[in-house]
C-alpha positions as CSV (number, residue, x, y, z in Angstrom):
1,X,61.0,48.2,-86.5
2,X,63.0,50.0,-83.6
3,X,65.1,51.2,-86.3
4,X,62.3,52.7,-89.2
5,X,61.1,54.4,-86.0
6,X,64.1,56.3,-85.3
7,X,65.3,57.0,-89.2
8,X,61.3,58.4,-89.6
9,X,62.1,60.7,-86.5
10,X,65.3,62.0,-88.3
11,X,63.6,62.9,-91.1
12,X,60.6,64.8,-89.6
13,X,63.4,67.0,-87.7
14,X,65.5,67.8,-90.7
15,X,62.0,68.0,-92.4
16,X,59.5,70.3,-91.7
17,X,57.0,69.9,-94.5
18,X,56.9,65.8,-93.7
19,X,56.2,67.3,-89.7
20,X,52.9,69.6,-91.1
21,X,51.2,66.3,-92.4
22,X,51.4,63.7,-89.0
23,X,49.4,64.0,-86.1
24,X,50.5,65.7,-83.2
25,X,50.0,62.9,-81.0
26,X,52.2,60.5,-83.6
27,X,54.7,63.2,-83.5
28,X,54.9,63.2,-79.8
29,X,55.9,59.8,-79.6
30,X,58.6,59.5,-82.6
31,X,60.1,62.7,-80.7
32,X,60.5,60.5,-77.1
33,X,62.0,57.9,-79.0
34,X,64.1,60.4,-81.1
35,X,65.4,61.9,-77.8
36,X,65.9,58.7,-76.0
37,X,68.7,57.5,-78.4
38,X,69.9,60.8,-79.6
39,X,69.5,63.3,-77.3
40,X,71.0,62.9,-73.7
41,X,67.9,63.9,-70.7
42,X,67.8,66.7,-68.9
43,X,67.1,68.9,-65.9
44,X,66.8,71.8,-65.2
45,X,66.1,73.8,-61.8
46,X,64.6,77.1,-61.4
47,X,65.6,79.9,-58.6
48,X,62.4,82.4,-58.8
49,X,63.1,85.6,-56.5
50,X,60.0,84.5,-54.3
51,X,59.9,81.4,-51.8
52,X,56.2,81.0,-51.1
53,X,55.9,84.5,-48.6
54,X,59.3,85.3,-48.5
55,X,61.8,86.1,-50.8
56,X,64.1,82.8,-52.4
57,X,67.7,83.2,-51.0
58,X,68.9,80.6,-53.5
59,X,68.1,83.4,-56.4
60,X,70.5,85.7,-54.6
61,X,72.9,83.0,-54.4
62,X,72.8,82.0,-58.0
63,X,73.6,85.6,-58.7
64,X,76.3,86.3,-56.5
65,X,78.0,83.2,-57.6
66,X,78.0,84.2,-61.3
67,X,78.9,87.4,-61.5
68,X,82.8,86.1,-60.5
69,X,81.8,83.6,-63.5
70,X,80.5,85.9,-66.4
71,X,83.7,87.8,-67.0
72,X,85.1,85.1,-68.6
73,X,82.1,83.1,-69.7
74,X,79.7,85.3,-70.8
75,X,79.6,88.0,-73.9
76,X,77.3,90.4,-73.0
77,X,77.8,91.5,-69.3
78,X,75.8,94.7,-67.2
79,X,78.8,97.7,-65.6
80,X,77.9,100.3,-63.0
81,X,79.7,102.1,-60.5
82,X,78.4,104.3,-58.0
83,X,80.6,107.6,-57.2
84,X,82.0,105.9,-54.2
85,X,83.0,102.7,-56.0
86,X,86.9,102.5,-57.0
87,X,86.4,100.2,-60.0
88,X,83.3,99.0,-61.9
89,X,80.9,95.6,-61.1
90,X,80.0,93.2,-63.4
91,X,76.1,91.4,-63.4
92,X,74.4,88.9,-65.9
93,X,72.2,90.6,-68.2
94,X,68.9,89.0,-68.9
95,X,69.0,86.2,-71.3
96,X,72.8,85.5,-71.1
97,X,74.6,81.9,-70.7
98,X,77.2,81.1,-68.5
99,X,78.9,77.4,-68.9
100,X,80.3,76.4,-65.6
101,X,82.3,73.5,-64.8
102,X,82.7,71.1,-61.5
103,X,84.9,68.4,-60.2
104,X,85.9,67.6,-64.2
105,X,82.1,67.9,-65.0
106,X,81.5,70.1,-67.9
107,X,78.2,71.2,-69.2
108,X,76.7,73.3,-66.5
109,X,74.4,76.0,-68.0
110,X,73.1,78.6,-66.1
111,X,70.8,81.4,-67.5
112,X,69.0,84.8,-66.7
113,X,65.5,84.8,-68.0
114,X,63.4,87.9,-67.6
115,X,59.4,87.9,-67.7
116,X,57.3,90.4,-69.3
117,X,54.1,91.8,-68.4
118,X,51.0,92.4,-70.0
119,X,52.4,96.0,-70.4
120,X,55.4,94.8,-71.7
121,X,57.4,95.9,-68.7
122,X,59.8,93.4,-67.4
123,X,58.1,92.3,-63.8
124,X,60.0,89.1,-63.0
125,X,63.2,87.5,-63.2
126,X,64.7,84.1,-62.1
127,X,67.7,81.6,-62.8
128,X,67.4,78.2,-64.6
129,X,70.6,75.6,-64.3
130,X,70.0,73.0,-67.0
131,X,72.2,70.1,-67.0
132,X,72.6,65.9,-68.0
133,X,69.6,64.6,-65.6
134,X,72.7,61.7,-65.2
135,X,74.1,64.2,-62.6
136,X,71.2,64.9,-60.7
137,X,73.0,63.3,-57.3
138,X,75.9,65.3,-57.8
139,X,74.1,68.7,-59.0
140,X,72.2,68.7,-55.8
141,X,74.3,67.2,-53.0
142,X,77.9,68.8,-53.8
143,X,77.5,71.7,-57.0
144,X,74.7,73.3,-55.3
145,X,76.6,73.0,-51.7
146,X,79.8,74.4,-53.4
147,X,77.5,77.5,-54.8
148,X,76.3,78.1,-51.7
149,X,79.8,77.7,-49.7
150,X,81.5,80.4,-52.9
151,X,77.9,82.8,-52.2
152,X,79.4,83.0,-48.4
153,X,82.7,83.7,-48.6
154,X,82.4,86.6,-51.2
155,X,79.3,87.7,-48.9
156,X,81.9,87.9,-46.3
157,X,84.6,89.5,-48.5
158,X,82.6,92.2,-50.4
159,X,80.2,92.7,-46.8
160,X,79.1,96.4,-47.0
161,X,75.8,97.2,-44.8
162,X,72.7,98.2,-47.4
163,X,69.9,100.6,-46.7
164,X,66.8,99.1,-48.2
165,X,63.7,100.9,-49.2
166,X,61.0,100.3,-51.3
167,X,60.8,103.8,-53.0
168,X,62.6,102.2,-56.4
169,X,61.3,98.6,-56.4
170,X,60.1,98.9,-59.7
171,X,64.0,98.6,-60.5
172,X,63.8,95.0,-59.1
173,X,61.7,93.3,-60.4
174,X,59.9,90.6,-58.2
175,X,61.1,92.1,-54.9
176,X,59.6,94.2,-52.1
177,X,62.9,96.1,-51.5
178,X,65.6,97.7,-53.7
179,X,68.9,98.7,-52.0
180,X,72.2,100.9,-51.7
181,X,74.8,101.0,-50.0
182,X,75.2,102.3,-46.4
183,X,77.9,104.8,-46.2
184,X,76.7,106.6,-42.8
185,X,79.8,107.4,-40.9
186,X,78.5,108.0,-37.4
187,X,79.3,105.6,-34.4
188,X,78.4,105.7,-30.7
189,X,81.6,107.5,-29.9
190,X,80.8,110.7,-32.4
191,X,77.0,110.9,-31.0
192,X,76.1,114.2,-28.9
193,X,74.7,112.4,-26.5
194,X,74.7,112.2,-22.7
195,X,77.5,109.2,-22.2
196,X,75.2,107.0,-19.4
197,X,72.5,107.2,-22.1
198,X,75.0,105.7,-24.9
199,X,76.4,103.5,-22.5
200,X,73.0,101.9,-21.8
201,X,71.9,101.5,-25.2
202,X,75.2,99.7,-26.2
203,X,75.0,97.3,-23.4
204,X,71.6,96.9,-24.0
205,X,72.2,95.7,-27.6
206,X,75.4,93.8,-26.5
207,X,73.2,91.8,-24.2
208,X,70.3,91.5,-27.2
209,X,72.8,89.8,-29.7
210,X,74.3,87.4,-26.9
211,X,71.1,86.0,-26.1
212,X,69.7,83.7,-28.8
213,X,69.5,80.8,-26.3
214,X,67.5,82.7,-23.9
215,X,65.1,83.9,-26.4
216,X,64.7,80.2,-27.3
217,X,64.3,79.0,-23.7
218,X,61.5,81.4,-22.3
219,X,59.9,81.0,-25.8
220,X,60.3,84.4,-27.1
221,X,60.9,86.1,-30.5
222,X,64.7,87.2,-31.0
223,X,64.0,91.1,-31.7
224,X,63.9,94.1,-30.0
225,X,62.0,97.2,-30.0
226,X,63.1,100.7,-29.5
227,X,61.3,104.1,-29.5
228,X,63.3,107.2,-30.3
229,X,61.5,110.4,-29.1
230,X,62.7,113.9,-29.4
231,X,61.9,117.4,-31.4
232,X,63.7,117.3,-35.0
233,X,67.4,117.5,-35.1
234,X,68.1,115.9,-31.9
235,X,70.0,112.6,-33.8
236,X,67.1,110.3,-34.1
237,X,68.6,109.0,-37.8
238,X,72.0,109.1,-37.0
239,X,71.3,107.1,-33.8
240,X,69.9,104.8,-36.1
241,X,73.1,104.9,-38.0
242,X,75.6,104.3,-35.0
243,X,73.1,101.1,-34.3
244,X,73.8,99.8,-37.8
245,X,77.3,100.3,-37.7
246,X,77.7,99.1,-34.4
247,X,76.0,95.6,-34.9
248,X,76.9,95.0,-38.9
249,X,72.9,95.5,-39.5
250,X,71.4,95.9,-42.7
251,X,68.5,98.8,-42.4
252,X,64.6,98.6,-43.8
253,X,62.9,102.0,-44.1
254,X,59.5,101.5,-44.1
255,X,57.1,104.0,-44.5
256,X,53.6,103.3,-43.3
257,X,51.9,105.5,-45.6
258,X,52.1,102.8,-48.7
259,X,51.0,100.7,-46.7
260,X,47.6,99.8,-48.1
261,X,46.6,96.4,-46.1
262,X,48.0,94.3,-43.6
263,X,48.4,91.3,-46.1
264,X,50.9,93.8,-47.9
265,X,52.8,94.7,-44.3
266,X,53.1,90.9,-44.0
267,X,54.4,90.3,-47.5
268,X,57.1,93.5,-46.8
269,X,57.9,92.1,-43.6
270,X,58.6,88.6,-44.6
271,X,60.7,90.0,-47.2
272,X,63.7,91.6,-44.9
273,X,66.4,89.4,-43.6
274,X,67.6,88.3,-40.3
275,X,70.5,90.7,-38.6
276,X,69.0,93.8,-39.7
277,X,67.0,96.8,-38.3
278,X,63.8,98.1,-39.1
279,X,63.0,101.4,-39.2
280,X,59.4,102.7,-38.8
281,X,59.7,106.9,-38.6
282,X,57.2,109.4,-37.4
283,X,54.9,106.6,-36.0
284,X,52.5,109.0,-34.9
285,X,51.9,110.5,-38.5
286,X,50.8,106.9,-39.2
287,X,46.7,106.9,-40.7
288,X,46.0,104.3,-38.2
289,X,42.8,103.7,-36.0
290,X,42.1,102.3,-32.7
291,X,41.3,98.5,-32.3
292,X,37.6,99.6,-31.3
293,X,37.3,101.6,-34.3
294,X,38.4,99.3,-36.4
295,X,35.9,96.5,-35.1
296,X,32.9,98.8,-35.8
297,X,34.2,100.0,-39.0
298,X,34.5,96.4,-39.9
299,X,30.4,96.1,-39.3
300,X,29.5,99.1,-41.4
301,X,31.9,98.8,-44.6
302,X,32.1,96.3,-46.9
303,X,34.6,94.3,-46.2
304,X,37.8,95.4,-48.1
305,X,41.8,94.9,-47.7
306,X,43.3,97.3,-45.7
307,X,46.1,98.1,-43.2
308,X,45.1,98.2,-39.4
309,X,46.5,98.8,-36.3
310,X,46.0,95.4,-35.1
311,X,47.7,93.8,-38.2
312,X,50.9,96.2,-37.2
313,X,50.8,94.7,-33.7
314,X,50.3,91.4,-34.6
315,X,53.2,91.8,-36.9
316,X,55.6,93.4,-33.9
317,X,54.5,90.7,-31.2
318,X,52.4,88.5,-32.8
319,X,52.7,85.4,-34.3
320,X,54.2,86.6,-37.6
321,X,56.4,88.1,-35.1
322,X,58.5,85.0,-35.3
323,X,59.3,84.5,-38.6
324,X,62.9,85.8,-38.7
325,X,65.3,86.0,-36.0
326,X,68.0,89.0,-34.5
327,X,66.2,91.7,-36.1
328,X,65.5,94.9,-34.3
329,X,62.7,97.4,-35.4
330,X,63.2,101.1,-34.7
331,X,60.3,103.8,-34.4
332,X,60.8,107.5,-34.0
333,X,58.8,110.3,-33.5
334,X,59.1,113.8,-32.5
335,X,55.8,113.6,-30.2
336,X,55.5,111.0,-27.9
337,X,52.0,112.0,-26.7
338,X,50.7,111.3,-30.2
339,X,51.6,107.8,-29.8
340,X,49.2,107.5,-26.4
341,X,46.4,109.0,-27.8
342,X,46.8,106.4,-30.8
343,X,47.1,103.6,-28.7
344,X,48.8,102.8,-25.3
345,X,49.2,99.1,-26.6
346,X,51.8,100.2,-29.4
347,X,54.4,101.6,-26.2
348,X,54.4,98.3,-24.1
349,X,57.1,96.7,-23.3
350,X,57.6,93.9,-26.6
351,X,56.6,96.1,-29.2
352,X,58.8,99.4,-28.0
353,X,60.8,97.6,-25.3
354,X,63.1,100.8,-24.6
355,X,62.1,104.0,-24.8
356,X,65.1,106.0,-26.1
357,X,64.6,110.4,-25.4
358,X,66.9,112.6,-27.8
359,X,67.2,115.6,-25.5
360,X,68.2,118.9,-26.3
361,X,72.1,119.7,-26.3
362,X,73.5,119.2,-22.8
363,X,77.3,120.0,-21.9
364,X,78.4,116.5,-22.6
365,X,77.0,116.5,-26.1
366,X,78.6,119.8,-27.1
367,X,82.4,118.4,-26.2
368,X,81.8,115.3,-28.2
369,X,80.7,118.3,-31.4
370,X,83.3,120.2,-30.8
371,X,85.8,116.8,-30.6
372,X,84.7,115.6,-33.6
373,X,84.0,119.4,-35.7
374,X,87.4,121.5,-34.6
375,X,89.2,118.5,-32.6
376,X,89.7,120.0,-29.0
377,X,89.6,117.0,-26.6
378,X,90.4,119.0,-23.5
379,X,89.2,121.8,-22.5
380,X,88.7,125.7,-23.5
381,X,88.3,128.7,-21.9
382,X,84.8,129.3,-23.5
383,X,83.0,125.9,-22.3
384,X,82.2,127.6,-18.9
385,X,80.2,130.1,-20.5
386,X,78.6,127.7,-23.4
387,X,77.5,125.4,-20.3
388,X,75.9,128.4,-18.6
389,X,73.8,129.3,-21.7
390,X,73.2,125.8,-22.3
391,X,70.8,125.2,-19.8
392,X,68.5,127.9,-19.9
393,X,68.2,127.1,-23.8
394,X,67.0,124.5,-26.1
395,X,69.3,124.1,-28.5
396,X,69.1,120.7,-30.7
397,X,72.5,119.2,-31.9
398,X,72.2,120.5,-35.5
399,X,71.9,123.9,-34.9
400,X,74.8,124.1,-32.9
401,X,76.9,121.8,-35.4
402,X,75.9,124.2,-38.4
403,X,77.3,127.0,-36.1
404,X,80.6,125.1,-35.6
405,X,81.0,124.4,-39.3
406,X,81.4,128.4,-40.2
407,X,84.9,128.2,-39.1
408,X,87.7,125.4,-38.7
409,X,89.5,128.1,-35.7
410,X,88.3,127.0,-32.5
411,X,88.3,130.3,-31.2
412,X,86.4,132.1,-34.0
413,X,83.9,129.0,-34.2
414,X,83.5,129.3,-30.1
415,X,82.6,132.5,-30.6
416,X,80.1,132.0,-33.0
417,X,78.6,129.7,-30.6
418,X,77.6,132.0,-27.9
419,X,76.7,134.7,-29.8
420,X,74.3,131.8,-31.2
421,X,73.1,131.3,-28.0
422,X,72.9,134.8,-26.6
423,X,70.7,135.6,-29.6
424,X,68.3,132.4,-28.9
C-alpha cells in the first residue's frame, strides 16, 4: 500500500496533466508522504531589518558576515567605492545564494530576498538561511554564535564612525536611517576654544562613559544631554565632531521638522544604536507648542497623530528614555532665549544637563587657528595687537579662519588679520 502511495506521488510530480485531475486535498497528502521518504525537511530562519520597535541586529549581522562569503560563492555581486575608498566593496545583491559550510557541515544556504510594493518599488528586504531541519541544534547554538563572533571581529577591523540621517532612507529600504562615513577631522586639540572650557567638556564625557554602574545604581538612564549655544560660526558642528571622534560615537542627525507625530519620533529613536550621539540642531526653530497648548488643542481638534513637545520630553527623560544605553543627544541653537520662551522644561538639568556657550574668538582660540592654519606654536610679534583688537570685536572663528587661509606666510596672513579687524 505504502509503496502505490509513494510510486502515485512520483508520477503526479513528473506529471502535470495526472496533478490537474486530483483534489487538492488528495494531493496534499501524497506530497507529505512524497517528501517524507524523498525529500530531506527543512528549516529555514528569517532576519527581517525590524525587531518589533527597533531595528533587527541579526539582519546586519547576516550581512556583514556574507559579504567576506560572496566573492567566492556567489555570481552576481553589488561594487561601490566612495572617492575616499582605496579599493572597491563587495555586497549581496537581491535574490543571490551563498552556500556556506560549518564544522564539515555542508549545505548552508543563505539568500537576499527583496519585497515589492504596491508601486512596484522595492520597500523591504530580509535574509533567509534554509537548511536540513536535522541540524537545527547545531544551526542555532554554535553556526549562528560563530556568525555573530565573525560580525564582531570585522566590526572591529573595518570600525569607521558613520553619520546617519534620514534624508536618503528611501535607499534602504525597511530602515529609519541611511548612512556614510564620518570623515570629520577635528579633535579637541584643533578646537578654537577657550582651554578650561575644553578641558571641562572632556572630563565631563570621560566621567559619563566610566559610569555605567552608577547610572544603574541611582536608577538612571545612561545618556547625557548637552546644549550648544552661540551665533553661527562659533564651532557648534565641529564641536560635535571632536565629541565623535573623541568617544568612537556614531552621529544621528535629526531634524525635527519631518517629524510628523511622536509615535514616528519613537519609531526613529528606537532605531539608533547604543554608543552614539544624537544631534538635534536649531532646537528653537522647532514647530513645537507649549504643554498647556497642547492640552487645549487636544479638546478642540479632532484627535489626530502628531508630534508634541511632551512626546519629545518623554522621549529625552522619559520612560522611552531608557531603551538604549551610552548614548548622548546634542542640541544647538544660535538663540538660547528662544529655547525659554518655548519652554523652560526642555533646559533642565536631564534633558540639557550641560549647557555648552560657543563664544566669540578670544586670544586662546586664535593661537590654536593660527597653530593649526600657518603652524606657529610660539609666539609672533603681531599677537599683541590681534589680542587688543580682539576684545573690542566680535569676531566668530570662521571669519578669522577664512582670513588665515588667503596666505600660507605667516606674516602676510597676520597682516591680513588686523586689517580684518581694523575694518570690523
Amino acid at each position: 500500500m505504502l509503496t502505490s502511495l509513494i510510486t502515485a506521488a512520483g508520477m503526479i510530480v513528473l506529471c502535470p496533466l495526472v496533478k490537474g485531475l486530483i483534489p487538492s486535498s488528495f494531493l496534499n497528502n501524497i506530497f507529505s508522504i512524497y517528501e517524507e521518504y524523498f525529500c530531506t525537511p527543512k528549516m529555514t530562519l528569517f532576519f527581517r531589518t525590524d525587531c518589533g520597535l527597533s531595528d533587527n541586529q541579526m539582519y546586519d549581522v547576516a550581512s556583514t558576515y556574507l559579504r567576506a562569503k560572496i566573492v567566492d560563492s556567489s555570481k552576481s555581486l553589488n561594487v561601490g567605492k566612495t572617492v575616499r575608498q582605496e579599493r572597491p566593496t563587495f555586497d549581496i545583491v537581491p535574490g543571490a545564494e551563498v552556500i556556506d559550510s560549518f564544522q564539515g557541515i555542508k549545505g548552508l544556504k543563505w539568500k537576499l530576498h527583496a519585497e515589492k510594493g504596491f508601486d512596484g518599488r522595492e520597500c523591504r528586504r530580509y535574509f533567509t538561511l534554509s537548511f536540513d531541519k536535522k541540524l537545527k541544534e547545531v544551526v542555532l547554538e554554535s553556526y549562528l554564535a560563530e556568525v555573530i563572533s565573525r560580525y564582531k571581529a570585522i566590526q572591529e577591523a573595518e570600525r569607521v564612525l558613520k553619520l546617519y540621517s534620514r534624508d536618503f532612507v528611501y535607499g534602504t529600504p525597511g530602515r529609519e536611517w541611511s548612512s556614510i562615513t564620518l570623515e570629520h577631522p577635528t579633535t579637541f586639540e584643533k578646537l578654537a576654544m577657550d582651554p578650561e572650557q575644553k578641558r571641562m567638556l572632556k572630563d565631563d564625557l570621560d566621567k559619563f562613559i566610566s559610569r555605567k554602574e552608577w547610572y544603574k545604581k541611582v536608577g538612571k538612564a545612561w545618556k547625557r544631554g548637552y546644549l550648544l549655544y552661540g551665533p553661527p560660526g562659533t564651532g557648534k558642528s565641529s564641536l560635535i565632531a571632536a565629541m565623535a571622534n573623541y568617544l568612537k560615537f556614531d552621529v544621528y542627525d535629526l531634524d525635527l521638522t519631518s517629524i510628523r507625530s511622536d509615535s514616528a519620533l519613537r519609531r526613529i529613536f528606537l532605531s539608533t544604536s547604543n554608543r552614539s550621539i544624537m544631534v538635534i540642531e536649531d532646537i528653537d526653530c522647532a514647530k513645537l507648542e507649549d504643554r498647556d497648548k497642547e492640552e487645549s488643542s487636544d479638546q478642540l481638534l479632532l484627535k489626530k497623530p502628531k508630534f508634541t513637545l511632551s512626546g519629545l520630553l518623554n522621549f529625552i527623560d522619559g520612560v522611552w528614555s531608557s531603551c538604549g544605553e551610552e548614548r548622548i543627544i546634542v542640541f544647538t541653537t544660535n538663540h538660547k532665549e528662544k529655547l525659554e520662551k518655548l519652554d523652560p522644561a526642555l533646559l533642565r538639568p536631564g534633558r540639557m544637563d550641560v549647557h555648552v556657550h560657543m563664544s566669540y574668538l578670544t586670544i586662546d582660540g586664535f593661537k590654536q587657528l593660527v597653530s593649526n592654519y600657518l603652524g606657529i606654536n610660539g609666539d609672533h610679534q603681531l599677537f599683541e595687537v590681534i589680542e587688543a583688537l580682539l576684545k573690542n570685536k566680535q569676531v566668530t572663528p570662521a571669519e578669522i579662519a577664512e582670513e588665515l587661509l588667503k596666505s600660507e606666510d605667516p606674516n602676510v596672513a597676520l597682516r591680513g588679520v588686523v586689517e580684518f579687524l581694523e575694518q570690523k
